[in-house]
Each structure stands twice: as structure tokens, then as C-alpha cells.
C-alpha positions, 0 to 999 in steps of 0.5 A: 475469519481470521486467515481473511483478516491476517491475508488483509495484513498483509496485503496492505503491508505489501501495499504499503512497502510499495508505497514506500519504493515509489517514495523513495523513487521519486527523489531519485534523478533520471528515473523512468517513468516520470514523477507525475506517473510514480506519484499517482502509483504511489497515493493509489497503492497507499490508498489501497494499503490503508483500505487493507488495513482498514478491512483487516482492522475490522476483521480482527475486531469481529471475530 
């Protein structure tokens, strides 16, 4: 149980690095692909990454 727990880690740390790459992406000029579509990757990757969390916070907890 608690290598399906620390597997939910770090997925959602890799989740949230992504998150964080596609923030910094945004402030950048000229990047392809547009801002709209870079936001949108960037909230369903946080929400990944915190559901993750949220998983292996609750996997963590049990066992």
C-alpha cells in the first residue's frame, strides 16, 4: 500500500512541475501554442496534480 501511495506522489509532483513550466511559459512573447490553450494544459495538470495528492494523502493515512 504504500508504494501506491508514494507512486500518487510522485505523480502529482510530476503534475505539478508541469503546472509550473507551463506558468512560466505563459509570461514568455511568441511562444507557440497560444496562451488560451497553455492555460487550459496548465489548470487540468494542477487539477491532476492535487487530486494525486489528495489520493496519496489518503493512502498515507490508511495504511
Amino acid at each position: 500500500m504504500k508504494s501506491v501511495a508514494v507512486t500518487f506522489f510522485i505523480l502529482s509532483a510530476i503534475l505539478l512541475l508541469g503546472t509550473i513550466k507551463h506558468l512560466l511559459d505563459i509570461s514568455k512573447p511568441g511562444v507557440y501554442p497560444p496562451k488560451q490553450v497553455i492555460k487550459k494544459r496548465a489548470a487540468a495538470l494542477a487539477g491532476g496534480g492535487i487530486v494525486c495528492l489528495l489520493v496519496a494523502l489518503m493512502l498515507s493515512y490508511m495504511s
